[in-house]
C-alpha positions, -999 to +999 in steps of 0.1 A: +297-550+465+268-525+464+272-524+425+271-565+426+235-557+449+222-529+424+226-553+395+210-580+415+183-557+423+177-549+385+173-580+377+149-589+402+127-564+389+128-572+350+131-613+359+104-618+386+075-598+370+081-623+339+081-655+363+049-640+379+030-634+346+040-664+333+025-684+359-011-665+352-009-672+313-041-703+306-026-734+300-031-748+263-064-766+260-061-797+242-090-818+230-095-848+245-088-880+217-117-903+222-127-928+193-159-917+192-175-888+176-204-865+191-240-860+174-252-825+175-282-822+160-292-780+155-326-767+144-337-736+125-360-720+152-376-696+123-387-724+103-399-745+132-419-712+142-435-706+108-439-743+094-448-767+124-488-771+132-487-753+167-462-724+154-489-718+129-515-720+153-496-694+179-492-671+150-530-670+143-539-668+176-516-641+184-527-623+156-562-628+158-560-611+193-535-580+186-561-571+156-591-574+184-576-556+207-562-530+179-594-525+167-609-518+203-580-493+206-589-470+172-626-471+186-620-456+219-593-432+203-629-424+177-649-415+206-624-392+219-619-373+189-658-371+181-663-357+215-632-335+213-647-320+179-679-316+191-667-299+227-645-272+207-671-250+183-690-247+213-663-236+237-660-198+228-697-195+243-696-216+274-688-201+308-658-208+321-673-229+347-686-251+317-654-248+300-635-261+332-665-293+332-659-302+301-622-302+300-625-321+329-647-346+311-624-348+279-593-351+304-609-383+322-619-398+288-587-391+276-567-408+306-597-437+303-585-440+269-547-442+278-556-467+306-572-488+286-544-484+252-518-499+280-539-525+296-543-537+261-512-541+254-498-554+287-529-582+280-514-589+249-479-594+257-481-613+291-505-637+263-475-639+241-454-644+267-478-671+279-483-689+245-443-686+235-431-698+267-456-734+260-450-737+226-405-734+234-412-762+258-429-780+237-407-777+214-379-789+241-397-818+248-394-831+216-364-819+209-348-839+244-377-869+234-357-867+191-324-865+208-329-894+231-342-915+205-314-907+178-282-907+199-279-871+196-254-853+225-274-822+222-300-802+200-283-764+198-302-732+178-285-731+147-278-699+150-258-706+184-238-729+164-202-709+163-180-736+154-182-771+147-153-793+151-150-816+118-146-849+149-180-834+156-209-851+135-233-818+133-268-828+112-301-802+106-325-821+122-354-791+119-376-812+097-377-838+122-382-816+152-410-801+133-427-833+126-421-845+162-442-812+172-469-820+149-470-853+160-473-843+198-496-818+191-519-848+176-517-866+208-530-835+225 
């Protein structure tokens, strides 16, 4: 009897674990058979970036103000090395009372300078932020405005785009997003 419960046992402990883990495996997923097919449309967002109007005109502006705020940057960084030149041939002779002023000068200019380097280029990011965050919404709008009016399911990134399903009818429909953008941009 106990060798009837021992084998019992064992088999408990090899059987049950299997009935356990096979209730936590995923059940198959199988597509669901419809007779009609989805439209995806997908868009390169590169391209829409570099060859609609208001890409263009993001790029430029962008541009136009890192180079501004570049230049202001190499300036100040001139003024400090001018006056870091000119403060050491004459530093062997001062006193070191002097000394101590004017390395207390060239440390304030030199922490004005820093202020200003990172100030600039917070300034230009939260712009690009700014400017990108517009022109993606922008570019949503016409995108949802494109899909509505085509009978797209959804506009997707390209390069989001896994896997297509061949029941799936996937079409580039970049050119059009980009003349949708120009075309809003007109209305503007």
């Amino acid at each position: 009897m106990t060798t009837i419960f021992k084998v019992a046992l064992i088999a408990c402990f090899f059987v049950f674990p299997s009935v356990v883990f096979a209730a936590d495996k995923p059940a198959e997923v199988t597509p669901a058979v419809t007779g009609q097919t989805a439209r995806i449309g997908y868009v390169d967002l590169a391209r829409i970036g570099t060859e609609s109007e208001r890409g263009k005109a993001l790029k430029i502006t962008l541009t136009a103000r890192k180079d501004k705020l570049q230049a202001q940057v190499v300036a100040k960084k001139k003024q400090i090395e001018k006056l870091q030149k000119s403060i050491e041939p004459k530093i062997a002779k001062m006193t070191p009372q002097q000394r101590k002023a004017k390395s207390k000068e060239f440390q304030n200019k030199l922490e004005e300078f820093q202020k200003f380097a990172r100030t600039s280029e917070e300034e230009f990011m939260a712009l690009q932020e700014k400017e990108s965050r517009e022109f993606f919404e922008a570019m949503e709008q016409a995108a949802g405005e494109l899909g509505k009016a085509n009978g797209y399911a959804a506009i997707v990134a390209k390069k989001e785009m896994l896997y297509v399903s061949s029941s799936v009818d996937a079409q580039d429909v970049t050119d059009a997003l980009i003349k949708a953008l120009n075309q809003a941009g007109q209305k503007k």
